[in-house]
Structures are given as C-alpha cells and as structure tokens.
C-alpha positions as CSV (number, residue, x, y, z in Angstrom):
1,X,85.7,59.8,99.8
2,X,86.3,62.9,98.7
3,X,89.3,65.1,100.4
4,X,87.5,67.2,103.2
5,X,90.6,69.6,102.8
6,X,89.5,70.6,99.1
7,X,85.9,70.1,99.9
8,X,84.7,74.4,100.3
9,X,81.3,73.1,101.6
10,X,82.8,71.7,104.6
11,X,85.5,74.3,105.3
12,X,83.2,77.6,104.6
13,X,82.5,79.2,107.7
14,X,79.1,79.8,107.8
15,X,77.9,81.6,110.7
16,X,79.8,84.5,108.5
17,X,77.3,83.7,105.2
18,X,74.5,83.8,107.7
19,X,75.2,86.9,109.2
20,X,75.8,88.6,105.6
21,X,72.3,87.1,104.5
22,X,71.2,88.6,107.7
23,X,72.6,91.8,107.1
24,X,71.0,92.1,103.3
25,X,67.7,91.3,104.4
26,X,67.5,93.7,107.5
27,X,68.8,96.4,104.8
28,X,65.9,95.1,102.4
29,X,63.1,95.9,104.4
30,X,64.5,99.0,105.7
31,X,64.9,100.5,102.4
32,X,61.2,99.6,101.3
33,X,60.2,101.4,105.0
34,X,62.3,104.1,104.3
35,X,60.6,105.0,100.7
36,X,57.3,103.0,101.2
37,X,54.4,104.5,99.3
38,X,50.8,103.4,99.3
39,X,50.3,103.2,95.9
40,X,52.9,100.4,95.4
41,X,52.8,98.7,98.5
42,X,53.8,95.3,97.0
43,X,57.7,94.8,98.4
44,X,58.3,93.1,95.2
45,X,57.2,96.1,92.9
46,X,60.4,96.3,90.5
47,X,59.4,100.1,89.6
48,X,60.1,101.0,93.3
49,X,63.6,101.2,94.9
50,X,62.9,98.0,96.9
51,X,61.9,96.0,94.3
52,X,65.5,97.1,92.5
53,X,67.5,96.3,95.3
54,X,65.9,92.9,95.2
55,X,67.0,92.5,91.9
56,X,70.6,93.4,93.1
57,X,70.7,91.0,95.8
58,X,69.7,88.2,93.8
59,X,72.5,89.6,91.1
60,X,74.7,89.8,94.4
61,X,73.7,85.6,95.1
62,X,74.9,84.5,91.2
63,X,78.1,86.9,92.1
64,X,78.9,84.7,95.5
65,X,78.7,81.5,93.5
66,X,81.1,82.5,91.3
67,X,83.0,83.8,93.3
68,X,83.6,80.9,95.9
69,X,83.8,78.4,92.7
70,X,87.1,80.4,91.4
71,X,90.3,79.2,92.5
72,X,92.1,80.9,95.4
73,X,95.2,81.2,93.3
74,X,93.2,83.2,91.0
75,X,93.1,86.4,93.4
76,X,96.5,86.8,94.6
77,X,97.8,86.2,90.5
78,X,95.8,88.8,89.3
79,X,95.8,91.3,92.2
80,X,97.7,93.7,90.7
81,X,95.9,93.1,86.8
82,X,92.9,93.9,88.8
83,X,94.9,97.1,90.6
84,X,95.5,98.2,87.2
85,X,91.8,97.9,86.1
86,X,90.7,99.8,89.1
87,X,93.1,102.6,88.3
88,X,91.9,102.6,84.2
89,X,88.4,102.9,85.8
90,X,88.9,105.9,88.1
91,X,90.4,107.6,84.9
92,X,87.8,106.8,82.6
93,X,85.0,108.0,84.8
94,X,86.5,111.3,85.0
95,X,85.6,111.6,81.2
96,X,83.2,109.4,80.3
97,X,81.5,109.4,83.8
98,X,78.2,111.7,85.0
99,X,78.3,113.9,87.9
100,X,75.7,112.9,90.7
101,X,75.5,115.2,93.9
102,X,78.7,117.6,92.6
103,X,80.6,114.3,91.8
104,X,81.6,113.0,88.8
105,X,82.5,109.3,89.8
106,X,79.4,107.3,87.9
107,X,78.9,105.4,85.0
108,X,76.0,105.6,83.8
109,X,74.1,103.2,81.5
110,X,70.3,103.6,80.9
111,X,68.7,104.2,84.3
112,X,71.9,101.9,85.6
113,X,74.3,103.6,87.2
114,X,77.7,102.3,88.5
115,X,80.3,103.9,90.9
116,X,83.8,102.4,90.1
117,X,85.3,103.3,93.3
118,X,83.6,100.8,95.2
119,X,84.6,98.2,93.7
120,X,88.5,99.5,93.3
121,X,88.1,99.3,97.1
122,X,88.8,95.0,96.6
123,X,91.3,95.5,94.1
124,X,93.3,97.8,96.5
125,X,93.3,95.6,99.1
126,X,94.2,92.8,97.0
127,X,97.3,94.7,95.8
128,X,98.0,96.1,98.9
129,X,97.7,91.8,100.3
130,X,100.2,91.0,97.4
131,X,102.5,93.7,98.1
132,X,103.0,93.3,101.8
133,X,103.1,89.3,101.7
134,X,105.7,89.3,98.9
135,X,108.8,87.8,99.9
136,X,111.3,91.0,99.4
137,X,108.8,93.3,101.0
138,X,110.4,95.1,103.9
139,X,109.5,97.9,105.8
140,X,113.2,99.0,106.4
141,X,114.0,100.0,102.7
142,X,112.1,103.6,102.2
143,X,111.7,102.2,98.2
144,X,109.6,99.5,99.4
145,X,107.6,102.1,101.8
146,X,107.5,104.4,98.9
147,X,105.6,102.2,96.2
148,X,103.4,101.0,98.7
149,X,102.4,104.5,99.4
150,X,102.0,105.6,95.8
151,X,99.9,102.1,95.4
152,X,97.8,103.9,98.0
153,X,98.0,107.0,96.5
154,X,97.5,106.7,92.8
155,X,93.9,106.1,93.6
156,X,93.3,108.2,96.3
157,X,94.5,111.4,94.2
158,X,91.9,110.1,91.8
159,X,89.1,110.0,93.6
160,X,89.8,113.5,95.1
161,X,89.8,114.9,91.7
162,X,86.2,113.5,91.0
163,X,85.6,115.7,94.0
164,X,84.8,112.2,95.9
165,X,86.3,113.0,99.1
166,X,84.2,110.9,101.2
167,X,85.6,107.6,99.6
168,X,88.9,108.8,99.0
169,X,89.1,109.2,102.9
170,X,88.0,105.6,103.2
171,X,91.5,104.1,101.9
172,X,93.2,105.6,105.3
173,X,91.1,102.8,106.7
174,X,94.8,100.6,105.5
175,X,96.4,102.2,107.9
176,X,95.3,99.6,110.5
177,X,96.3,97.1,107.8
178,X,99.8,98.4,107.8
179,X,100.0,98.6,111.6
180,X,99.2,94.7,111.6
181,X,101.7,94.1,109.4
182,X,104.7,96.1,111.2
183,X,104.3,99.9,109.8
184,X,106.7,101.6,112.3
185,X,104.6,101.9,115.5
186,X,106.2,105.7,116.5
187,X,104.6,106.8,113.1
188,X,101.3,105.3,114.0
189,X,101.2,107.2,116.9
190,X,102.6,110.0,115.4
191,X,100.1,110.0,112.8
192,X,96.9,110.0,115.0
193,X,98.4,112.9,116.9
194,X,98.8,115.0,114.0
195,X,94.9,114.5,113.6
196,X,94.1,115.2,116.8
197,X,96.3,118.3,116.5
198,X,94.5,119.0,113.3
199,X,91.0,119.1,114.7
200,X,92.6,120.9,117.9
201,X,93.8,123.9,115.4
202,X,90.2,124.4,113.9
203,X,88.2,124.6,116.7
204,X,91.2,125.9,119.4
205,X,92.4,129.7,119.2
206,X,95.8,129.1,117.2
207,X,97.3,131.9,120.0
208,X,96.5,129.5,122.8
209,X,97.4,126.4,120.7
210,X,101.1,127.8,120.0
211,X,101.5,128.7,123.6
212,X,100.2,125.1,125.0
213,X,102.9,123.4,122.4
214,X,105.6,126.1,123.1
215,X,105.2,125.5,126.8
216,X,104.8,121.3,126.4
217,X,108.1,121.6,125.0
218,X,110.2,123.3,127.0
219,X,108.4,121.3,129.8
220,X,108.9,118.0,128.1
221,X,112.8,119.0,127.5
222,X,113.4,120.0,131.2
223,X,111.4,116.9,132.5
224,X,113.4,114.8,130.3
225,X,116.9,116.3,131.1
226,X,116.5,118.0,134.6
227,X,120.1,117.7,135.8
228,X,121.1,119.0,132.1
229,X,123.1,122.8,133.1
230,X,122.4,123.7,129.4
231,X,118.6,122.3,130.2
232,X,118.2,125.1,133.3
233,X,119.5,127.7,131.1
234,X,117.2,127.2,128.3
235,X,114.0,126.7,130.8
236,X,115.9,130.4,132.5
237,X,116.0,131.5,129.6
238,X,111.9,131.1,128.2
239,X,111.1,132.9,130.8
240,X,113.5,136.0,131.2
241,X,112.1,135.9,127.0
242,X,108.5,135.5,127.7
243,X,108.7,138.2,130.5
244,X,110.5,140.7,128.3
245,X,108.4,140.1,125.2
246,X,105.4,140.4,127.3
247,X,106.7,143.5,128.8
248,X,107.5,145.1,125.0
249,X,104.5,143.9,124.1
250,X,102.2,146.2,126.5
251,X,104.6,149.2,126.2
252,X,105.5,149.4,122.6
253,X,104.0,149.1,119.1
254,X,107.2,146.7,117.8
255,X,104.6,143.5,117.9
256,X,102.3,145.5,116.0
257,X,99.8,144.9,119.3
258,X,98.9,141.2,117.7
259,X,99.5,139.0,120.6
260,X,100.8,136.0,117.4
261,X,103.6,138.3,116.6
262,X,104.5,138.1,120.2
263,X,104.0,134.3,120.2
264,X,105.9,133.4,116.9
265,X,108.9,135.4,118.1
266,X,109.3,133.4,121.4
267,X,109.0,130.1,119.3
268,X,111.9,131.5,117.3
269,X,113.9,132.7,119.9
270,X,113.7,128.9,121.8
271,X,113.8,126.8,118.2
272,X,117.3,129.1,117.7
273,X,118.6,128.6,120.6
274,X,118.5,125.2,120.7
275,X,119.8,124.9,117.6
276,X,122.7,126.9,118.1
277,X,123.2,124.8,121.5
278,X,122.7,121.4,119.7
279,X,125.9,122.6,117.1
280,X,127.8,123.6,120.0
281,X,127.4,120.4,122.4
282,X,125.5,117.7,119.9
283,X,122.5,117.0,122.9
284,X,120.1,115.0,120.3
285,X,117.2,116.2,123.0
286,X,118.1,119.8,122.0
287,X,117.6,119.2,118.0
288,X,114.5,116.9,119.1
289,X,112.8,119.5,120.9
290,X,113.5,122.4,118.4
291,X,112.5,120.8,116.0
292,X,109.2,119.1,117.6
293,X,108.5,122.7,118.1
294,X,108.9,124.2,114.7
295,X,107.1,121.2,113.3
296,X,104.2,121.2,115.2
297,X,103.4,125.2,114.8
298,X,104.0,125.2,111.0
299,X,101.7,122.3,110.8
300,X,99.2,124.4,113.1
301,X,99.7,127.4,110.4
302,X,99.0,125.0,107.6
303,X,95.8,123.7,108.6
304,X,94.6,127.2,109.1
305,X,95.7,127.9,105.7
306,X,94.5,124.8,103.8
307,X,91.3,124.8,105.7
308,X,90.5,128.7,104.8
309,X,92.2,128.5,100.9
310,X,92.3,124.8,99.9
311,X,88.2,123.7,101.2
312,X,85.2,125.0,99.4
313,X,82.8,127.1,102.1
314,X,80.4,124.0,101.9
315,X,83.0,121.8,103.2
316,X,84.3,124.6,105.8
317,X,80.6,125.4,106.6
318,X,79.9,121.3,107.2
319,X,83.0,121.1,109.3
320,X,82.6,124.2,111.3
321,X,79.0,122.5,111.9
322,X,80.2,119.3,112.9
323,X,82.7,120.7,115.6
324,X,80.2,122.9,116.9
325,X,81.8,125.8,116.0
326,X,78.2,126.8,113.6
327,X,75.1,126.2,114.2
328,X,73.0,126.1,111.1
329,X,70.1,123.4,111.7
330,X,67.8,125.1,108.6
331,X,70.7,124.9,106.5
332,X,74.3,123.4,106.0
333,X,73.3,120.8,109.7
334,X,69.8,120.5,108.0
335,X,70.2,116.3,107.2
336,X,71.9,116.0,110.4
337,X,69.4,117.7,112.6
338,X,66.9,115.6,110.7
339,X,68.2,112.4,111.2
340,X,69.0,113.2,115.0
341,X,65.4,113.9,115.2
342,X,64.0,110.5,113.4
343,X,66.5,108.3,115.8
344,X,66.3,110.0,119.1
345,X,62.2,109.8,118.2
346,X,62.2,106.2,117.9
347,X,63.0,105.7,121.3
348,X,63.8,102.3,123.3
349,X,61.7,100.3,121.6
350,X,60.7,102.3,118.2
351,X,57.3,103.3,116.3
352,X,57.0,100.1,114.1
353,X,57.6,98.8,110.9
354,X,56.4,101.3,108.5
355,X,55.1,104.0,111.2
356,X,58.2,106.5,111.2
357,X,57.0,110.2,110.8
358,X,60.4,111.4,110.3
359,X,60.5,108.7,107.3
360,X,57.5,108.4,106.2
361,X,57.1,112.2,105.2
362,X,60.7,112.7,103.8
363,X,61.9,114.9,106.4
364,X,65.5,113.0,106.1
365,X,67.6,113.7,102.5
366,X,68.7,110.6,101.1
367,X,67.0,108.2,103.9
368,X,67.5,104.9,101.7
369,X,71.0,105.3,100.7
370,X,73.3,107.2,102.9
371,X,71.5,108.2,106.0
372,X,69.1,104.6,106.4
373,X,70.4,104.1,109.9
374,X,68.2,106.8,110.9
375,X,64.9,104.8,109.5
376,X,65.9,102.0,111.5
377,X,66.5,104.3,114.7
378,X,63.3,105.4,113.8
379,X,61.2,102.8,113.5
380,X,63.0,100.3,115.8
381,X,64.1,102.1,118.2
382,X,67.2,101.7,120.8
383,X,67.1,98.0,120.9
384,X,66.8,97.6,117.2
385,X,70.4,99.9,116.3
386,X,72.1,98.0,119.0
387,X,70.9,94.7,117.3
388,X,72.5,96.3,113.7
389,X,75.5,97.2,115.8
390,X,75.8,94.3,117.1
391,X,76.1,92.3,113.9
392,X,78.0,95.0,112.4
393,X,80.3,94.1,114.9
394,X,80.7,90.5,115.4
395,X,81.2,90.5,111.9
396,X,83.8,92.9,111.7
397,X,85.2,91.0,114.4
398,X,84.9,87.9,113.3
399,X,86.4,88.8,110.4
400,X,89.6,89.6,112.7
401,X,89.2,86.1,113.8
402,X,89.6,84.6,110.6
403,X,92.5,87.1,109.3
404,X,94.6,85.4,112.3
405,X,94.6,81.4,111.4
406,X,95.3,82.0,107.6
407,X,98.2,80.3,106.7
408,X,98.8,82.3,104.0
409,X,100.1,86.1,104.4
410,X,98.3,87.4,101.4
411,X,95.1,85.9,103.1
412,X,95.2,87.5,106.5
413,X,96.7,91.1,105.5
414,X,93.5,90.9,102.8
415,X,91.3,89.8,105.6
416,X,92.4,92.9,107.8
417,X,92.1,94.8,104.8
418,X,88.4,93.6,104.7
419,X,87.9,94.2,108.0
420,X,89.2,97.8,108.2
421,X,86.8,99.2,105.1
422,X,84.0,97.7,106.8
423,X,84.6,99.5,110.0
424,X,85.5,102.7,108.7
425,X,82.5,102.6,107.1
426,X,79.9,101.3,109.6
427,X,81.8,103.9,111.9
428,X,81.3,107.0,109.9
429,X,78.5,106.1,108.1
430,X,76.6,105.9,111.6
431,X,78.9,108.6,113.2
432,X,77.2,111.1,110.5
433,X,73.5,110.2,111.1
434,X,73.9,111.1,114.9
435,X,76.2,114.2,114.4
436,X,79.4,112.5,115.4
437,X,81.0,112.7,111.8
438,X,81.5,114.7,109.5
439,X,78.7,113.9,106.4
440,X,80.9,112.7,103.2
441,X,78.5,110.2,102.1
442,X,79.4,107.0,101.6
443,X,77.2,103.6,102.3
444,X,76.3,101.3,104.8
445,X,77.3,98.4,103.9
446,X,74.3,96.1,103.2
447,X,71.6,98.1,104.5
448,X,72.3,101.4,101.6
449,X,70.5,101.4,98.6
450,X,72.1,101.0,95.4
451,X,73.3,97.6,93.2
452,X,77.4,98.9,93.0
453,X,77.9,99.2,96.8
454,X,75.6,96.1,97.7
455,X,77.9,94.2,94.7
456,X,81.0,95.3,96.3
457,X,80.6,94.2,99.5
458,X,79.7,90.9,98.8
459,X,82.7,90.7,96.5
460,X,84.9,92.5,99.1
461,X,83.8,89.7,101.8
462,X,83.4,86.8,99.9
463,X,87.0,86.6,98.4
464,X,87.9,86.7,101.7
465,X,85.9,83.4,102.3
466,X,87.0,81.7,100.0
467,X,90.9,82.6,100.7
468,X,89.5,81.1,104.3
469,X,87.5,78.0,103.3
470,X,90.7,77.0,101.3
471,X,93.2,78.5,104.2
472,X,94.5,74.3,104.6
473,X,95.5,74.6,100.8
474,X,98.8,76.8,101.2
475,X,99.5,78.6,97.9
476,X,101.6,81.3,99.3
C-alpha cells in the first residue's frame, strides 16, 4: 500500500481547488457578459475575449499539474534563482517592453501580451519565505532588517519606474507577512499612523493639522508626567507662548500676517525647549516628545511637498477625487461614477445574466479587466457580490488556516504571503469600483480578463498547495 504521507491525492485540500475552479468559472462568464456581442454569441468563440480567456484557463489547468507534480524542495531551492529572474524581467521590460495605458511593463509577442510583474509577485514571496525561515534570520540585527528591505525594494523601485504604481503598491501587502513573523509591533503601528497622518494632511488644513499635533503633544507629555515641576513649566510655558504669539500676531506685521509663520514658530519654541531641558536633566519623555513633535510636522510638510512636486496632476486630480476633495464625475471620477452607477443599479437581486445596461452599452472603461466587479453588481445584484465576497473571503481565510499547521517555516510565511496579495488585491480592486479606493488598476484575481494575471494566480496559490499537501514531509 502505498505511503498516504507521500500520496498528494490524499493530502490535497480540496475544498481550496474547488473554490479556485469556482472562482475561474464565475470570472468566465462574467467576462463574456461584460463584452457580449450579438454577432458572436457563441461563449466558445476564440476571436472574442471569452473565448481567449478560455484558452488561458485551460493553459492555467496544464500549469496546476505541473505544478503540484514538482517536488516541494524544488520551491524553497530555487526561491531566490527565481528572485533573480523576476528582477532580470522588470529590467528587460523597461527596454524591450511596450507601454499600455502610460505603462511600460508588457511584453509583447504577436497579439500576446505578458506583464512580468505579476508573476514576480510569487517569486517575491518565495524569497521573502526563504529569507525569513532561514536559520540566522533575526529581526534584532538591522543587517538582516536591511536586506530584507532592499529584497522588497529592488523590485518595488522597478516597477515605479515603469510608472506601474498600482502594483508596485501591492508588495506593502508583506507588511502583514512581516507582522506574522515578529517585525517589531511599535513600528507596525507606527507605520499605519504615518498613513493615516498622510491622508489626514491632504484633505486637513495643514494650519489646523500642526496645531491638533502641537497640542496632542504637550497634552500627551503633561498626562504622562503630571507631577513632573519641569512638566508644569513647559505646559505654563505653551501657553504664556501661544498667548503672546497670538497677541504679536494681530498687532504686528513680524508673522508676515500668515497664521503658519505663527504656528511653525510655537513648534520651535516647545521642540527647543525641551531639548534644552532634556540636556540639562536627561527626562527621556522630554527628547520623546520634541522629537515626536518635529517629526510629525516635517512629515506633514513633506506630504504637501511630494504630493504638489513629486505626483503628476492626473494622480493629484484622481486622489483629490477619491477623498472628496474634487468633484469631477464627466472627467478625472468618470470610471468611478460609472461603475457606482452599474452596481448600485443592479440592486438586491440584479437585472440578469446578460441584461446590464450599464454593461451592455460600454458605459464602464475597462469593464472585463479592471473594473468587472461592477458587471457582476450589475447584473446580479446585492446577493450576487456578497456571494463573490464571500468566496473571496473564505478563501483568503482559509488560506490563513492552512499557513498555521505547516510544519515548515518557509511554508506558512509563503502561505501568509499568498494570502496578503490576494487581499490586497480583492480589497482595492473592489474598493475602486465603489469609490472607496483610489483607481491604480490592478486585477481581480480570477474574475479579470487577461492570461498573465489568471496564470499567476493559479501559480501563486497552487505552490502554496502543494507546500501544504506535502506539509507531513518536513524539508525545512
């Protein structure tokens, strides 16, 4: 009898193969809704996008065999080969590639056209798997933190230079990876702050903003050391400064009558003087605090700098439209207005199969790649996303599930890794098409058109199913 350890058939998981199948066939039929056309009504009509994609899913069945037949051993040896590949790739594109949508990150062979960043997606998360499960790996030596960061990076910087943001943004989707695996929690946290504090300084005055954190920290300092005598005479002292400054202010033409001038010089005034108090009696809340406070407002000045001098006016216009700041529905929010339109329209229960307006007449921009969630809002209403959704996220959890039993490091920090690009992408992906996200263009997995995402995906997953089906055959 043969050994049921070694045996994949018996140790596959397949409720995961079934949802995948699932997944691919729901995104079948709603890319041959979402450019259907009476004059080639047949779904297998290889001319038409449907009939394509068919092709690429039966390309993307031969790709799962071979991928479950290879050896475990064979993914975590050549991770970082594979790495290297990946990397070759993103440069070769950039001169040998042909610019789609103001990109230049395909190749492009006949009518074939592949985008290697998808598919450097896998080999990033396997290097990133064999880097954090290697035995010297440790998060307390900043040279270890410093080439798994350039890892990261290297590609990243890449892909921003083929003016790819939108997948470039995907690999902070590791992040979550890294948290799993013991990234200092304080810079976790810090880290989601600074966005938050990033989106607060485009869409908050910066006047108020400075103020709010100026305040916070003298707050934060008192609260913190109340009984302090040097803490009462710095809190005395903001506001004998603050009610001077504001005095000056209104009576004389020293702040040039800019109420920042004003601001900046009471953050300066506080930041010194706790310095100078901090030399004097070594408090480590002082130096905290002044420096928290310096920080924060040159980081607040630097996103109103890079945002204004570093972003092209599309991508300023597309964020000022996404936080509400514009309102441009004919233009710049055009595809979003659109597709918020075609879902909301589908109601509870939807039009039908084939019966979306919104689809049917091309009202939505790229409806069978990018923004296909709204042809399935569309035409199957409420119930019909939260079925997607739902799969989507058992999935994605399920995934999780998985990640945990491995016995093998490499295997779970790759399953997490799996598990975080699918998320960030169902996220954002469907965060766009209803006007929650900003639009940067990048697939839903199994349901967007197009053979190099559909192929990556399936590779991206089904490594990871193997590593599991063979999880009782340690090799790490």
């Amino acid at each position: 009898m043969k050994n049921k350890r070694g045996n994949i058939l018996v140790n596959i998981y397949w409720i995961t193969i079934a949802v995948y199948f699932l997944l691919v066939f729901l995104g079948w039929i709603n890319i041959y809704s979402a450019v259907y056309d009476d004059t080639h009504s047949s779904i297998f009509d290889f001319s038409q996008r449907y009939g394509k994609q068919l092709v690429w899913i039966g390309l993307a069945v031969v790709l799962i065999f071979i991928t479950l037949i290879i050896d475990s051993k064979f993914y975590s040896t050549f991770s970082y080969p594979f790495y290297g590949i990946g990397v070759l790739l993103l440069i070769l594109v950039l001169f040998l590639g042909v610019e789609v949508n103001s990109s230049k990150s395909w190749f492009e062979i006949g009518t074939f056209r592949m985008q290697p960043v998808e598919f450097t997606k896998i080999t990033i998360c396997l290097a990133l798997a064999q880097l954090l499960s290697s035995m010297g790996f440790s998060w307390e030596k900043p040279k270890h933190v410093l080439l798994l960061f350039s890892l990261l990076g290297l590609p990243v910087l890449l892909i921003f230079v083929q003016n790819d943001t939108g997948s470039a943004l995907v690999f902070f989707a590791f992040v979550f990876v890294m948290f799993r695996e013991g990234f200092n929690k304080v810079l976790f946290v810090t880290s989601f702050a600074l966005i938050a504090l990033f989106i607060l300084a485009l869409v908050t005055n910066i006047e108020v903003l400075i103020i709010t954190i100026l305040i916070a920290s003298v707050l934060g300092f008192v609260l913190t050391n109340g009984r302090n005598i040097r803490t009462q005479i710095i809190f005395f002292s903001f506001l004998l400064y603050a009610s001077v400054s504001i005095v000056i202010f209104n009576y004389t033409d020293i702040f040039d009558n800019k109420p920042i001038n004003l601001i900046l010089t009471n953050v300066g005034i506080m930041s010194i003087q706790m310095l100078v108090m901090y030399l004097v009696k070594k408090n480590k809340p002082l130096i905290l605090f002044a420096s928290l406070l310096i920080g924060v407002s040159v980081f607040v000045f630097s996103v109103d700098y890079l945002f204004y001098n570093a972003l092209q006016p599309h991508q300023q216009n597309r964020i000022n439209e996404l936080l509400g700041k514009n309102s441009d529905p004919l233009g710049v929010g055009y595809n979003v207005n659109q597709s918020k339109i075609a879902i909301g329209s589908g109601g509870f229960t939807g039009k039908g199969f084939l019966k979306g307006t919104q689809t049917k007449y091309n009202f939505v921009p790229e409806q069978s790649t990018d923004f296909i969630f709204c042809t399935i809002g569309e035409e199957w209403g409420f119930i019909g996303t939260t079925v997607v959704l739902f799969l989507f996220m058992f999935l994605i959890l399920r995934i999780i599930v998985l990640a945990e039993r491995q016995r093998s490091s490499f295997s779970r920090i790759y399953g997490y890794g799996v598990a975080s690009i699918l998320f960030f992408h169902v996220a954002v992906n469907i965060g766009m098409t209803i006007g929650l996200a900003h639009v940067i263009g990048i697939p839903l997995p199994f349901f967007s058109y197009g053979g190099s995402s559909l192929w990556a995906f399936t590779f991206l997953l089904f490594i990871f199913i193997k590593l599991d089906a063979d999880r009782l055959q340690i090799f790490r």
